[in-house]
Every structure is written in C-alpha cells, then in structure tokens.
TORROKOL-754236 format. One record per residue (C-alpha): residue number from 1; residue in one letter; x, y, z. Coordinates in nm, 4 decimals. Layout:
// TORROKOL-754236
{NUM A {X Y Z}}
...
//
This chain:
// TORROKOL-754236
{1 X {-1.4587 0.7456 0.2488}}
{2 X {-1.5749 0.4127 0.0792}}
{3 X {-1.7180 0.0962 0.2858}}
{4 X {-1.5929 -0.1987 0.0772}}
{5 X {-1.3840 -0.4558 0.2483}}
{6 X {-1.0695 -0.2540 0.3060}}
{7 X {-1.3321 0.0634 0.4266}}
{8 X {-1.4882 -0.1557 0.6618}}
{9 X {-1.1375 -0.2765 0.8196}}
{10 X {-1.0095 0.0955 0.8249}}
{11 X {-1.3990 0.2280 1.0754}}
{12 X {-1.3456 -0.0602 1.2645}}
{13 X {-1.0294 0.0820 1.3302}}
{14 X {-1.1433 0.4105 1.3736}}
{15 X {-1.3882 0.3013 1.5953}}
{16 X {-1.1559 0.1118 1.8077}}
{17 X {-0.8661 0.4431 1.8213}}
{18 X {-0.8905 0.6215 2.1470}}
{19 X {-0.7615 0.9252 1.9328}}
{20 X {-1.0469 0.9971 1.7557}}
{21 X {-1.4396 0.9492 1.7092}}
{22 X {-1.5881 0.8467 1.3868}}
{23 X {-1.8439 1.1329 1.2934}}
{24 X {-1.9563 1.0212 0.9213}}
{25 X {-1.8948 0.7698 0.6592}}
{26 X {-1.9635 0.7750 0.2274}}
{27 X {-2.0095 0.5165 0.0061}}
{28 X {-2.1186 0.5636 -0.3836}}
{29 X {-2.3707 0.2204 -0.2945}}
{30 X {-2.6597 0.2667 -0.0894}}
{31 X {-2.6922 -0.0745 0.0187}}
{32 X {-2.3410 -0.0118 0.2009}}
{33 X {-2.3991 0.2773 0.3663}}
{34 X {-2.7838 0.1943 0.4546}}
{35 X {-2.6204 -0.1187 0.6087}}
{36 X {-2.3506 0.0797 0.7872}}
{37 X {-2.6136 0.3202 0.8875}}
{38 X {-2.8157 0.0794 1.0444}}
{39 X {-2.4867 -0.1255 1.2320}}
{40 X {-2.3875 0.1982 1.3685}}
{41 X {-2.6712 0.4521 1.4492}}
{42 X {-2.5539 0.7914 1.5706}}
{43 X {-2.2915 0.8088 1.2614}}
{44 X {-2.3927 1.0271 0.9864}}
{45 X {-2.3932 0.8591 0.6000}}
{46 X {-2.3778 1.0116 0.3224}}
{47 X {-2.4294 0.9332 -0.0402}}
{48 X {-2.1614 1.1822 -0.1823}}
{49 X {-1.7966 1.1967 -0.1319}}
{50 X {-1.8104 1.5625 -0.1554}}
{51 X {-2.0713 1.6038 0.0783}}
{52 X {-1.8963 1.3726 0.3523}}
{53 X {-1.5493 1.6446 0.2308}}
{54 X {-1.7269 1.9824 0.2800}}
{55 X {-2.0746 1.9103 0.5189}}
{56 X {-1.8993 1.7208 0.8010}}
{57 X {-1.7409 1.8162 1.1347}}
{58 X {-1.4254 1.5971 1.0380}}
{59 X {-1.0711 1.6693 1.1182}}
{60 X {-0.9356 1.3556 0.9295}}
{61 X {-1.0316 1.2384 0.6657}}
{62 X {-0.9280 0.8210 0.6102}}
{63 X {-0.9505 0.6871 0.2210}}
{64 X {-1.0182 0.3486 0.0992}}
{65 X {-1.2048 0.4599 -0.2458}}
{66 X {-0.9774 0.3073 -0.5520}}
{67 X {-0.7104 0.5324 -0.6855}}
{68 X {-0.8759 0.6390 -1.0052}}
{69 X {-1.2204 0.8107 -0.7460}}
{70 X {-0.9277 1.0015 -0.5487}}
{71 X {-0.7579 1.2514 -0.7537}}
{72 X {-1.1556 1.3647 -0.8079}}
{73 X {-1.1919 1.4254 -0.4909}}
{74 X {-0.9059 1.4699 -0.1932}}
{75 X {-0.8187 1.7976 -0.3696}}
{76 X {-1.0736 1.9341 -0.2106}}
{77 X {-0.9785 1.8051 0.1538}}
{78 X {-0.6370 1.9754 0.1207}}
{79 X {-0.8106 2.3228 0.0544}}
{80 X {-1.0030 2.2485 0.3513}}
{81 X {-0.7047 2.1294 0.5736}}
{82 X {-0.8465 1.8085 0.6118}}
{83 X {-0.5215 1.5490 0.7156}}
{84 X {-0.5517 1.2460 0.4897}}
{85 X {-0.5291 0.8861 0.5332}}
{86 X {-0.5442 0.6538 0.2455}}
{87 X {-0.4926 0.2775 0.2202}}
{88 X {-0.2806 0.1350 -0.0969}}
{89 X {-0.1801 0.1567 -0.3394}}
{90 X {-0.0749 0.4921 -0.3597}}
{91 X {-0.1634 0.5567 -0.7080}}
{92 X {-0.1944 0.4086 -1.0339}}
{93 X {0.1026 0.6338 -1.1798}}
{94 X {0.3793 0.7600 -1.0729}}
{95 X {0.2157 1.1529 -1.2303}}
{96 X {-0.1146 1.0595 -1.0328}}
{97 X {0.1001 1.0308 -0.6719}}
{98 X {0.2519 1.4097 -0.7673}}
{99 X {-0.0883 1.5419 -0.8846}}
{100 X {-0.2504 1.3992 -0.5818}}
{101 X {0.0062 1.5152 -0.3664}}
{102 X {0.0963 1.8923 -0.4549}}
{103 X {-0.2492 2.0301 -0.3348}}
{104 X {-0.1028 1.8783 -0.0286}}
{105 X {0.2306 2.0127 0.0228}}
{106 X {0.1027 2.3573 -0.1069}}
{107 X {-0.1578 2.3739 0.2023}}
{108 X {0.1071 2.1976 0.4095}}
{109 X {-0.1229 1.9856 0.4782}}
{110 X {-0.0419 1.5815 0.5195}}
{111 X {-0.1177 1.2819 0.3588}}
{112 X {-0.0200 0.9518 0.4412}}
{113 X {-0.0549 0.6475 0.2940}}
{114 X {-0.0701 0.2645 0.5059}}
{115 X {0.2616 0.1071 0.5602}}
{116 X {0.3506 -0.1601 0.8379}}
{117 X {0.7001 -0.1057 0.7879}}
{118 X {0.8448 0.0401 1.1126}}
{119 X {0.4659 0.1442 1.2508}}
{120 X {0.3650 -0.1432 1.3374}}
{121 X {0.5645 -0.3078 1.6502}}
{122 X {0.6239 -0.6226 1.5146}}
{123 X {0.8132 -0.4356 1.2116}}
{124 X {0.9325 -0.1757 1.4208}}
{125 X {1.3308 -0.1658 1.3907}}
{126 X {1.3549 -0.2200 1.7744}}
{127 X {1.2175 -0.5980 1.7022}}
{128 X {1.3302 -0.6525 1.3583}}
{129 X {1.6763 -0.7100 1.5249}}
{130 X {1.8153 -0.5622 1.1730}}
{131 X {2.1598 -0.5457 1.3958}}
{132 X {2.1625 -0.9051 1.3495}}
{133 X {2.0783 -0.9854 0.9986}}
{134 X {2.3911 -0.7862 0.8200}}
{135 X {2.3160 -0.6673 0.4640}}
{136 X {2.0377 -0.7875 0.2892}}
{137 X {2.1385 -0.9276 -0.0575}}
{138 X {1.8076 -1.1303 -0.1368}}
{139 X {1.4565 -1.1088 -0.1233}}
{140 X {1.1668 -1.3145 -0.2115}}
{141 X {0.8091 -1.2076 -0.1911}}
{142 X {0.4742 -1.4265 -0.3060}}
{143 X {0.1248 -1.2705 -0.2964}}
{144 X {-0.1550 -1.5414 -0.3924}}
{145 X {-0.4982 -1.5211 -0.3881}}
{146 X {-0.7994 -1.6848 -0.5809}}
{147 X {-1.0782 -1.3889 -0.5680}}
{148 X {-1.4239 -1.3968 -0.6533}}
{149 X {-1.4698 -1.4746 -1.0962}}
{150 X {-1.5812 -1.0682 -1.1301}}
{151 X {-1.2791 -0.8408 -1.0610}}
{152 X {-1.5177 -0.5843 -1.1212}}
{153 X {-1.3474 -0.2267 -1.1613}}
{154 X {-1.0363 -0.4303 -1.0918}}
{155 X {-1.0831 -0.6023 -1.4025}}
{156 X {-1.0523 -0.2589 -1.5932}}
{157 X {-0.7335 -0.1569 -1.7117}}
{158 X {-0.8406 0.2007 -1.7240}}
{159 X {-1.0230 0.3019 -1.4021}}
{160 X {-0.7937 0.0483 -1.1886}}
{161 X {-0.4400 0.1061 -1.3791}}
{162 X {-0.2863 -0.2162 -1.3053}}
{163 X {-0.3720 -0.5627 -1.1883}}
{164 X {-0.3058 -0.7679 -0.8850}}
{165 X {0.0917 -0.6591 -0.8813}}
{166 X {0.0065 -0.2909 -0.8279}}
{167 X {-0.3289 -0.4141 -0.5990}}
{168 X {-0.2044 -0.7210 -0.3914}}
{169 X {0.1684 -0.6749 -0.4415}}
{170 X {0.1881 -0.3335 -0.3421}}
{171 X {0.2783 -0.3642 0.0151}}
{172 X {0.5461 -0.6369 -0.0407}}
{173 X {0.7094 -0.3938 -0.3078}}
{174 X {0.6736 -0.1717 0.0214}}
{175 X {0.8842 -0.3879 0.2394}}
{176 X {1.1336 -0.4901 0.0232}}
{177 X {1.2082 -0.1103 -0.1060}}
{178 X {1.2185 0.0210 0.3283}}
{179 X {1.4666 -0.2631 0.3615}}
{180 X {1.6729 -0.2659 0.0686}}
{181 X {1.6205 0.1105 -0.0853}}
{182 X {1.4750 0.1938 -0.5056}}
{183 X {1.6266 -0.1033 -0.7112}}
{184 X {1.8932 -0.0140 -1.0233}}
{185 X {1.6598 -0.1974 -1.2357}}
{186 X {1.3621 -0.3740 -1.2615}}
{187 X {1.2785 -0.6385 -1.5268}}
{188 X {0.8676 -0.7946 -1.5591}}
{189 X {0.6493 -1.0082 -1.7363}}
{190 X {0.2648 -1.0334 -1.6523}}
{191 X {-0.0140 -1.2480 -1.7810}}
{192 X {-0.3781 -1.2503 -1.7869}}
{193 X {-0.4713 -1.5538 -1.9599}}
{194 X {-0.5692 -1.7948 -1.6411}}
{195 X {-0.9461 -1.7758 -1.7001}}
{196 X {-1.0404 -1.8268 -2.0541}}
{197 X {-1.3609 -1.7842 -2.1403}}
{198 X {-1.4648 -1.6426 -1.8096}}
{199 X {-1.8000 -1.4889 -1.7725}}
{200 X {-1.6536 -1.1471 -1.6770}}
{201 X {-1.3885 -1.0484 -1.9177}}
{202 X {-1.1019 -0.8483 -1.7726}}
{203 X {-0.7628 -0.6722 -1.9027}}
{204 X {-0.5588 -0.6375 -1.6111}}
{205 X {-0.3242 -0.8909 -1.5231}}
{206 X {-0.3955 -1.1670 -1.2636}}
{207 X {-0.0281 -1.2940 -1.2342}}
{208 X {0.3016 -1.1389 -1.2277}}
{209 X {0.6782 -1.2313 -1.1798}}
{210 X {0.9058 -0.9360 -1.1450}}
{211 X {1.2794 -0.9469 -1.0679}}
{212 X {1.4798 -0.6354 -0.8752}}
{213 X {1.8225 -0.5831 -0.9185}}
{214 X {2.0521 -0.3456 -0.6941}}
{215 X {2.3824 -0.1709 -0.8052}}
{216 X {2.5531 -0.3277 -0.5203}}
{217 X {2.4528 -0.6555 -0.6878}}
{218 X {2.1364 -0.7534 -0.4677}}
{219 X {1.8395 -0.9201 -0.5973}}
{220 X {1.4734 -0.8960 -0.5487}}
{221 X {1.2129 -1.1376 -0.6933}}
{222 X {0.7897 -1.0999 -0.6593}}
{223 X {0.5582 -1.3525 -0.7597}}
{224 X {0.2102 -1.2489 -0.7701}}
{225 X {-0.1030 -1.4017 -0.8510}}
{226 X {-0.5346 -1.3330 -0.7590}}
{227 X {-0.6894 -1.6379 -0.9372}}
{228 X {-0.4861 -1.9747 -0.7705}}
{229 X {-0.4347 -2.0777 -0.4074}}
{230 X {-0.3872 -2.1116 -0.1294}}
{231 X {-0.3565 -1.7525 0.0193}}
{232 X {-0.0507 -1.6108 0.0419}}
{233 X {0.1193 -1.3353 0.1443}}
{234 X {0.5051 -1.3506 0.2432}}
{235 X {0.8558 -1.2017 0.2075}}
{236 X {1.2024 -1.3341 0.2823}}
{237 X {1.4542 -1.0615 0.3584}}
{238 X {1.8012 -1.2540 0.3443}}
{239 X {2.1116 -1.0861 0.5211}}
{240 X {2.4427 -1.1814 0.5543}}
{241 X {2.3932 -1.2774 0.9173}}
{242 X {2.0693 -1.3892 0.9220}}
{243 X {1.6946 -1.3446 0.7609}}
{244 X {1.3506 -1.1954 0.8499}}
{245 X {1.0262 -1.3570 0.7177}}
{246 X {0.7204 -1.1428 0.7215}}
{247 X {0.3820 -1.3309 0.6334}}
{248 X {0.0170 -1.1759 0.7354}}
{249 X {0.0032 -1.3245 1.0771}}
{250 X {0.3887 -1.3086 1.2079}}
{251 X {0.7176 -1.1525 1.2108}}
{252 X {1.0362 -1.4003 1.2772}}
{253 X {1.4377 -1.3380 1.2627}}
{254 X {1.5893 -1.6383 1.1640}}
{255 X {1.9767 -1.7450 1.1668}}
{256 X {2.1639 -1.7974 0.7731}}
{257 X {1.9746 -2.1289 0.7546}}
{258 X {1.6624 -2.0000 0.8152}}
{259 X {1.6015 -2.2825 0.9591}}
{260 X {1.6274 -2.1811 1.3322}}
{261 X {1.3801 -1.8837 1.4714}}
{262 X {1.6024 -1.6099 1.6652}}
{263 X {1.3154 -1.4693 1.7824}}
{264 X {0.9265 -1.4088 1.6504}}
{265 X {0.6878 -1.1404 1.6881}}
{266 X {0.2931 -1.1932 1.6331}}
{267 X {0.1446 -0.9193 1.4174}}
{268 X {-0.1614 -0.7139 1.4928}}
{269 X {-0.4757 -0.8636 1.3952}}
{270 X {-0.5602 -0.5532 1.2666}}
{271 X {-0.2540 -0.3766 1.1391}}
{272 X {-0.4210 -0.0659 1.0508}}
{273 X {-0.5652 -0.0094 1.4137}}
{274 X {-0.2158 0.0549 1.4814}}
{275 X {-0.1163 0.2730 1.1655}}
{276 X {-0.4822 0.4493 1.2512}}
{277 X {-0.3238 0.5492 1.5708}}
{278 X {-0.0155 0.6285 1.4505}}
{279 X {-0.1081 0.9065 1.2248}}
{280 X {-0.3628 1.0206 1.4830}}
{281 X {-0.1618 1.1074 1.7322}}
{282 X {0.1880 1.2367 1.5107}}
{283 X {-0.1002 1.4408 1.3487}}
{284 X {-0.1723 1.5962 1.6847}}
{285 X {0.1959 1.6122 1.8328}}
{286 X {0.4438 1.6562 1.5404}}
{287 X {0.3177 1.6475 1.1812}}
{288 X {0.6699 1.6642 1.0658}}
{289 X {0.7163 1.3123 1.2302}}
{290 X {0.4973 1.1503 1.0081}}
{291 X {0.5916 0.8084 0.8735}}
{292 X {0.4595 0.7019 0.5545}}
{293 X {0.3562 1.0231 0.3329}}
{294 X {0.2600 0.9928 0.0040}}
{295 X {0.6044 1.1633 -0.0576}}
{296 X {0.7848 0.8978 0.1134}}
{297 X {0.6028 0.6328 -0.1090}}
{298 X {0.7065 0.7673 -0.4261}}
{299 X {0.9840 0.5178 -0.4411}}
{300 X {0.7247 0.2077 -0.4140}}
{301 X {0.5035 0.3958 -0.7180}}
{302 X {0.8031 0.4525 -0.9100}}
{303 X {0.9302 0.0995 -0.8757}}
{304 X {0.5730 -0.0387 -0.9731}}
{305 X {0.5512 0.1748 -1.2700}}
{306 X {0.9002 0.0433 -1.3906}}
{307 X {0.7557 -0.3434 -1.3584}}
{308 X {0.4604 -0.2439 -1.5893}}
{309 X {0.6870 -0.0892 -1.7946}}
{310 X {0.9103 -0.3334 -1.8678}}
{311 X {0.6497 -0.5901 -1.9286}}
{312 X {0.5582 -0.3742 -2.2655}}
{313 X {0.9017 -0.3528 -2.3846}}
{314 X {1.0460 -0.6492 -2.2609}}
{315 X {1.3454 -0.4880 -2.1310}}
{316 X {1.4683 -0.3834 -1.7679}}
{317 X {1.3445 -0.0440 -1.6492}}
{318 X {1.4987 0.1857 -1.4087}}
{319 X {1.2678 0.3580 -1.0949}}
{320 X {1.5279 0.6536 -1.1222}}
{321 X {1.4789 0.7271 -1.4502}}
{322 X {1.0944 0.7840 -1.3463}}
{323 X {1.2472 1.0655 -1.1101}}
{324 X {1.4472 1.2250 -1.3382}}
{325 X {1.1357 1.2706 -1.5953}}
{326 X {0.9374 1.4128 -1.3371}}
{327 X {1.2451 1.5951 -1.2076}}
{328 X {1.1694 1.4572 -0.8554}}
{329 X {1.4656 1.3975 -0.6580}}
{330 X {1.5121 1.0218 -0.5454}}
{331 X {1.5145 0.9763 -0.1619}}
{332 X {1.8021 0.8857 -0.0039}}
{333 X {1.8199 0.4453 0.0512}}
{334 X {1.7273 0.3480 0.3902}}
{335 X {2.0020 0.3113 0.6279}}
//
C-alpha cells in the first residue's frame, strides 16, 4: 500500500521473504503503479487503497502511505483480519496511534510498526553486548539530510503533522527510548527558516534540536535537520562501561573512550527484509510474540508529541503526562 521510495524498499522486501508472495500493490499515482505493473508482471495493481483492502487474496497487508492516508483506510483491514505492517512514523499524534490502533485490538488483530531495535541481528541484544556497556547515562543522535527543494505533502503542516523530527528522527527517538525507557521531560526548539524565498513554500520544520532528560539524571540530545549535508544518520548510546554507536551501515561496542571498537556488527542492507520476515513468521507461529506493535510504540509517539509541544510553549514537556490524558498506562522502561 503506496510505491514511493519507502513502498518500493518494503516489495522488494516482500519479494525477497521466503514467507510470503506478493499478490497486489496500490498507489494513488498511476505512473507508479503502471511502472510497477510493468517491472513486475503477474502482480495485480490497483488504483484504490480500498480496492487493494477488500478485492485481494492478501493475508498481510504492509503500509508505507503517510500517516494522515492511514487512519482512512487500515480500519477497514482490521474488520477484515488483515495483519498490518506499517513503516514510520507511527502517527502524527499521540490520539491518531489510539484511534488507529483500537479497531485493532478489538478484532485482536495485529499491527506492527518497523523498528530495528532488537529485530534486526546487528541490534539484537545477543550482539549489542549491553552486558558490557553498564547504564546508559548519555545519548546523542544526528539525522541530516538535504532533500529535494519540494517537500511536497511533507511541506504541509496539516496532512503531514510534523516535519523532519517526527519524519527522519523518528527511528533515532526509537533507539534511544528501547535503550534508555520514556524520558521525565523533554525540552525543543524547531525552525523552518533555512530556505527563504524558496519556490515551494512549506510550514513544517526542517531542523530541530531536542534535549531528553531522565529522573535518574540521564540525558538525551537529537539534532535533526532535511535541508544541509552530508547525510547523516547516527546515535551514541554512552554507558558506564562502555558505548554503542549505531549509524545506517554498522553497529559497533566501543570501550569508555570510544575510541577503541570491542566489537562491530555490519547492518542489513536492507533492514526491513529482516523486520519483513520477522513479522511474517511471529504472525504465523505466535502473534503474541510480536515485537514492535503500534502499542509498544506509543512511548516513541508520546515522546515526539512532547518535543512539538514544548517548542510552542517554550517549556519542558513530559511524555507521561500524554498518558495520563489519554488515560493510557505507560509501559514499563526497558530492562
């Protein structure tokens, strides 16, 4: 469901799973799926996400359509029993993730959202060596990208919710609340000012600097920008006995200095072939198993939405008061 560049990543690893067979694909643009149609003859395209929902032989159903098309639509694959698979974020809101997911839980039927963290092997906790690294006290996370001038519907605060924080941030916010647990507090600023008098105007933020703090006195910090180079996309989880640095392309564990590699694991080239699997095959043995439900990712929303709203009213936020408004009980912090 949706062939841009993150739609395209998640059939060719569909089409690379030995757990499955992909039947049919949707896409809102016709020169997509006319493309896809002609890469790939024997799968069935449709025009309409409904139609690809309700007309096709599917069993799964795997999402990369922006949060705001979602809530329109995946409704409809929990009253069909259809096990869902979307890529991040989550949701714009922290109400969106609960709207989106009670359908869900009332059909008992799951929905999962990508995460790395302890899927795939390289950030498994078998070869994170966590045994080694203590207590984490400190991370530091960068996300940098310069995209194309037109954000398009990312450029919209209202159909995309947030800007490259919530977009290109997301799964570093991920990391850093698996490892550490929901922060105390969470203080922001965000800008959008570093293309004046571009040719298409946009209202969500391109850069963003956000600071976590814990109750046991640990700090977090994200830095975040789409319009400057080069790419980046990194996090530093300090311990008191060591560190672990995730970028894109590796995983290493690293002593205090960080200046000495313990050991280093090379990460899949494509993650979610891995996560694709994954939820295939927990789907088939042990639902309740499942790693990564939109349930379990409530914490990353929740932390998000703090960070946006802190940059309105200047002041620190707190993720757990987001959970007591909703009256959603917190999760437990990860061991």
């Amino acid at each position: 469901m949706g062939l841009g560049r993150g739609g395209r990543l998640l059939a060719e690893a569909i089409l690379a799973s030995s757990w499955c067979k992909l039947v049919a694909v949707a896409s809102v643009h016709s020169d997509r799926v006319e493309r896809f149609g002609e890469d790939h003859p024997g799968i069935v395209t449709h025009d309409d996400f409904r139609s690809l929902i309700v007309s096709s032989p599917t069993e799964a159903l795997f999402v990369a359509v922006p949060p705001f098309l979602r809530v329109n639509y995946l409704p409809l694959a929990a009253e069909r029993g259809l096990p869902v698979f979307m890529l991040t974020p989550a949701a714009r809101r922290f109400d969106e993730a609960l709207a989106l997911l009670g359908p869900f839980e009332a059909a008992g039927c799951p929905i999962v959202v990508s995460r790395a963290w302890g899927v795939e092997p390289a950030l498994h906790p078998d070869s994170l060596g966590l045994d080694q690294v203590g207590r984490f006290f400190l991370a530091r996370a960068n996300a940098a990208a310069c995209l194309e001038e037109n954000f398009d519907w990312r450029g919209d605060s209202q159909r995309a919710g947030g800007g490259v924080l919530l977009y290109h941030a997301y799964g570093l916010i991920d990391v850093i609340v698996q490892a550490m647990g929901t922060p105390s507090t969470v203080y922001a600023a965000l800008s959008g000012i570093s293309r004046p008098g571009t040719r298409f105007p946009y209202d969500t933020e391109d850069t963003a600097a956000v600071v976590c703090r814990y109750a046991n006195g640990a700090l977090a910090t994200v830095s975040a920008s789409w319009t400057t180079g080069p790419a980046d996309w990194s996090v530093d989880l300090c311990g008191t006995g060591g560190s672990i640095h995730v970028d894109a392309g590796n995983v290493a564990l690293r002593d205090r200095t960080g200046e000495r590699d313990l050991a280093r694991h090379a990460r899949s080239v494509n993650p979610l072939a891995v996560q694709v699997d994954e939820f295939l095959s927990t789907v088939c043995s042990n639902p309740r198993n499942l790693r990564g439900t939109l349930r379990q990712h409530l914490p990353v929303v929740a932390t998000i939405q703090a960070a946006y709203l802190s940059a309105r009213t200047g002041q620190p936020e707190s993720p757990g008061t987001i959970f007591a408004m909703h009256n959603v009980r917190e999760p437990l912090p990860p061991k």
